[in-house]
N, C-alpha and C positions, 0 to 999 in steps of 0.2 A: 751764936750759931746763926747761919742767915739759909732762909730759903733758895734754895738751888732747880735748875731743870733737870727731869733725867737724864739728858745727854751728855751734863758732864759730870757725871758718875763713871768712876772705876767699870770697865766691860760684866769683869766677873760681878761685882754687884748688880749690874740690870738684868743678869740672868736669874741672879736670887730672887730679886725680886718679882721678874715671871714667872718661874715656877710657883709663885704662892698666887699669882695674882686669878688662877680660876674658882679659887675663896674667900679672896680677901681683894681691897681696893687699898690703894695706896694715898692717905692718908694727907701725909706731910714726908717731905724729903728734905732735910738740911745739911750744912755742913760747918766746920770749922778748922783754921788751920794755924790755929795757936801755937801746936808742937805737935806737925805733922800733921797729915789730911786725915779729918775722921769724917764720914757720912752716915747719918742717922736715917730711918727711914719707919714712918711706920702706918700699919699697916690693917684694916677692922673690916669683919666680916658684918654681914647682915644680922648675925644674930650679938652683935656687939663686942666679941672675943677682939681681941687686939695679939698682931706680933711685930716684935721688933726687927730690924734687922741694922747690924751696925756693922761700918768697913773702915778698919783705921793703916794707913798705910806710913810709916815709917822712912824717911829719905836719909842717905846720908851723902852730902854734898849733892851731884846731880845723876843720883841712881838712886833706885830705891831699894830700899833693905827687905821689906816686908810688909806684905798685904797678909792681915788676920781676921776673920769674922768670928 
């Protein structure tokens, strides 16, 4: 997995990831496209709690099948 910028993240994950971000700061964001796009992201609040948030997206030729969190 290699480090990535938010901006090329899936739209619907940078929204996931705002909605958490008025508790949590965003950590580390990576990705991997071994068999198919997965974005890892995570996420720790001041008092230590960590959440994860993962987007894996599935292509089949040049369309994509499915986006699942």
């Amino acid at each position: 997995m290699e480090q990535v910028q938010r901006e090329s993240i899936p739209k619907q994950m940078q929204e996931r990831i705002a909605a958490c971000e008025n508790e949590f700061a965003l950590k580390s964001l990576t990705h991997d496209d071994t068999d198919g796009d997965v974005w890892v992201a995570a996420l720790e609040n001041s008092e230590g709690k960590a959440r994860i948030i993962t987007c894996a997206v599935k292509k089949n030729g040049g369309g994509v099948l499915r986006v699942q969190f």
